[in-house]
C-alpha positions in Angstrom: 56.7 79.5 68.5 54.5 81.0 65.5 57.2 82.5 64.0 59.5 79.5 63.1 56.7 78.1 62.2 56.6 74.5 64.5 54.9 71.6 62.4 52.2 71.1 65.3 49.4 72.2 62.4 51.1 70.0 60.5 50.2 66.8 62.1 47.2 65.0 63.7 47.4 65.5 67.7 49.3 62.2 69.0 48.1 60.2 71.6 50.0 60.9 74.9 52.7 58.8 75.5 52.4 57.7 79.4 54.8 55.5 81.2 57.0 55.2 79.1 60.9 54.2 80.0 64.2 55.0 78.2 66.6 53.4 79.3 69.3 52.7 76.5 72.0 54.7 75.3 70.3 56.8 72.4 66.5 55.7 73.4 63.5 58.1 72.6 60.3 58.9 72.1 58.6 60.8 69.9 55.1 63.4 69.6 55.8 66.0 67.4 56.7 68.6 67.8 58.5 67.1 70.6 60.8 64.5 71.4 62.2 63.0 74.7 65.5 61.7 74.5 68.1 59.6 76.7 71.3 60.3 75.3 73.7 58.7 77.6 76.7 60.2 75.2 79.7 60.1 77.6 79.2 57.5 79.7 82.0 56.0 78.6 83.6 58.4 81.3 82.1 56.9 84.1 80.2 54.0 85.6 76.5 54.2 86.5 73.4 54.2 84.7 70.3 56.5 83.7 66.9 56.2 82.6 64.1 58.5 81.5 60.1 58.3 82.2 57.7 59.9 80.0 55.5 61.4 82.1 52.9 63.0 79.4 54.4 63.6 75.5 52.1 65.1 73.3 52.0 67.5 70.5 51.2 70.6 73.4 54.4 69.5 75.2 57.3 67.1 77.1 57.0 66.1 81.2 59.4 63.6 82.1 61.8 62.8 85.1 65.2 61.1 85.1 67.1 59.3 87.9 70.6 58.6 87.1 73.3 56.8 89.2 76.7 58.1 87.8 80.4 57.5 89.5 84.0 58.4 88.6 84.9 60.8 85.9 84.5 63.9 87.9 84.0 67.0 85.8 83.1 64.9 82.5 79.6 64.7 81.2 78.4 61.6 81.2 75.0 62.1 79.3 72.6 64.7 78.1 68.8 63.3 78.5 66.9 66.2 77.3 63.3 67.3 75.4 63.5 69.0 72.4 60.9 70.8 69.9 60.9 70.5 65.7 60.9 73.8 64.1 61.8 75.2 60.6 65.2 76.0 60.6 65.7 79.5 59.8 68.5 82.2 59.8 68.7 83.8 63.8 67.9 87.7 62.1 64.4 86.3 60.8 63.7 84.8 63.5 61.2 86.9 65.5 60.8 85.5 68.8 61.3 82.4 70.4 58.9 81.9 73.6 59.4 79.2 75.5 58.5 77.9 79.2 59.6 75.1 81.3 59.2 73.7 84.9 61.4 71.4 86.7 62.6 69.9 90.4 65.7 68.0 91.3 65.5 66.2 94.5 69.5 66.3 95.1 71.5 69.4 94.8 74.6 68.0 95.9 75.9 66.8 92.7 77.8 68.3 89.4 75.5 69.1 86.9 73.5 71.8 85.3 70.0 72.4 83.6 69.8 74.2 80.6 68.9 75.2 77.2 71.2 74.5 74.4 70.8 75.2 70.5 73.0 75.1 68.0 73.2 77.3 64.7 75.7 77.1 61.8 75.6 78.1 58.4 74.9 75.2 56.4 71.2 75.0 57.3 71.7 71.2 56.8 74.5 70.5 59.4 73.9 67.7 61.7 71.6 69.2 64.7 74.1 67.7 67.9 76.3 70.4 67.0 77.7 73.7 65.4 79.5 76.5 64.7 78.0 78.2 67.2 76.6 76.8 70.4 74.3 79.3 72.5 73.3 77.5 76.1 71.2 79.3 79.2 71.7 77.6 82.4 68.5 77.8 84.9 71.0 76.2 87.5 74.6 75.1 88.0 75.4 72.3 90.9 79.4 71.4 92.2 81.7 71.9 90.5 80.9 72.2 86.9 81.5 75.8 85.2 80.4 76.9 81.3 82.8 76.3 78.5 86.1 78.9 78.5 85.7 81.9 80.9 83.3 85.0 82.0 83.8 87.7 80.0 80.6 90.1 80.8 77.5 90.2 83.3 74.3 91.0 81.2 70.2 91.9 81.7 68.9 89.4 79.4 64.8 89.2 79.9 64.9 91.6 83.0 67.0 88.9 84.6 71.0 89.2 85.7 73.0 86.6 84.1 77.0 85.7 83.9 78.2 85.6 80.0 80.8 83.2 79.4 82.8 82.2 76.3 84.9 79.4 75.1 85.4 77.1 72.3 86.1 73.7 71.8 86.6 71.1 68.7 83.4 69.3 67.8 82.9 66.6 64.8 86.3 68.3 63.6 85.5 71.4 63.7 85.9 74.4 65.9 82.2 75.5 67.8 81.9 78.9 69.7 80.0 78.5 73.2 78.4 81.1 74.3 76.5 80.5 78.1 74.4 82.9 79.8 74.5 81.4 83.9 71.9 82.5 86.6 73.4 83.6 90.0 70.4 81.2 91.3 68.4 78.7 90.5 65.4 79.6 88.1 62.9 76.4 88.5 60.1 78.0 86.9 61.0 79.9 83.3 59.0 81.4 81.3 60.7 84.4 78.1 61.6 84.4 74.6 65.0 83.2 74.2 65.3 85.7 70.7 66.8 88.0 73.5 69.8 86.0 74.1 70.4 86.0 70.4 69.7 89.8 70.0 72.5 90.3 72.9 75.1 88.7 71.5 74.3 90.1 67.7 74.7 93.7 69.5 77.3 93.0 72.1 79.6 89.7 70.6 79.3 90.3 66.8 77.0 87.2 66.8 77.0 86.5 62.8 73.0 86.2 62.9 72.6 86.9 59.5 74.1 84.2 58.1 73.4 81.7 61.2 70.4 79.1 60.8 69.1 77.8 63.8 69.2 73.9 63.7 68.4 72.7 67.2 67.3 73.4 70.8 67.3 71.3 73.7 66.3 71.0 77.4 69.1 69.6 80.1 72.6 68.5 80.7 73.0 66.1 84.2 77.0 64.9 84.8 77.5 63.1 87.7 76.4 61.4 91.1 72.6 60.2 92.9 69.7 62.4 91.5 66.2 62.6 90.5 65.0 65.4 88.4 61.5 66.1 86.7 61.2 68.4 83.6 58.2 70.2 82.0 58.8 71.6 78.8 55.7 73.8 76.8 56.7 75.8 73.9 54.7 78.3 72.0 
């Protein structure tokens, strides 16, 4: 991701991390630019448990699987283990390009939940990073029951691929956050494009402030319920 400058030449190339297992609420591990991260947030809504294994972590990229035993609570999150890269934060319009590629297998489709991208942007470049005033997520699958945030309100060709546009909001540390969700009509279990394009959309379609939006995070994953395995490979550019 050159042009939002990651802090990979910033730092010695870390060891791999191998093994690895997180297991506790808000466990994670750390190779910059990358982290791995439990992040069982809502499992106050259910019962069950989840861990993550660190499959290789290094400063070139994130593999990991999760298995995750959740019950009850239908239709609430129940946790959102994920990777996730450092970058500079910058405004969205300076941002050039964002490539970005990412593998992954789940061995039970029979279950609520989704994979996906999701950053944040806001315009304090310093608000906290698990949320803001807008949210922009891209769904590589949706499982069950689960749907995006609010409702449809377009189809679009994002990256020569069809997608469903949906919009809602919802109140987050206090505050009102605009979700914007780009859904595949299948599966995508190999990815590989520059997620700039999503932005670009919704500055030239939505009236996406991008000028005075900093990006401040992006993450990899969002399970909710029920009896899955699901490995992840995550290589950013």
């Amino acid at each position: 991701m050159p042009n939002m400058k990651l802090f990979v030449g910033l730092v010695t190339l870390a060891a791999t991390v191998v093994g690895q297992k997180l297991c506790d609420k808000y466990d994670s591990a750390r190779s910059p630019p990358y982290s791995v991260n439990n992040n069982l947030w809502g499992e106050y809504q259910g019962t069950g448990s989840q861990c993550v294994y660190i499959d290789s972590l290094s400063s070139a990229g994130a593999s990991w699987h999760t298995t995750w035993i959740w019950n009850g609570g239908k239709g609430t999150v129940k946790s959102y283990s994920n990777s996730g890269v450092d970058f500079e934060k910058k405004l969205v319009s300076d941002v050039r390009t964002i490539p970005t590629g990412v593998e992954w297998t789940q061995d039970n489709t029979n279950v609520d939940a989704d994979v996906a991208y999701d950053m944040f942007t806001a315009a304090n470049v310093d608000h906290a990073t698990y949320s803001g005033d807008y949210e922009l997520m891209i769904w590589l699958a949706r499982y069950g029951t689960i749907q995006p945030i609010g409702k449809q309100i377009d189809t679009a060709t994002v990256g020569g691929r069809p997608w469903e546009v949906w919009y809602g909001t919802s109140i987050q540390a206090g505050a009102e956050q605009k979700t914007y969700s780009f859904v595949p009509v299948n599966p995508i279990n190999n990815y590989k494009g520059d997620l700039k394009a999503f932005f670009d959309y919704l500055s030239s379609t939505q009236s996406f402030p991008s000028a005075t939006q900093y990006l401040i995070s992006k993450r990899t994953f969002d399970p909710h319920a029920s009896v899955v395995e699901l490995s992840l490979t995550q290589h950013d550019e």
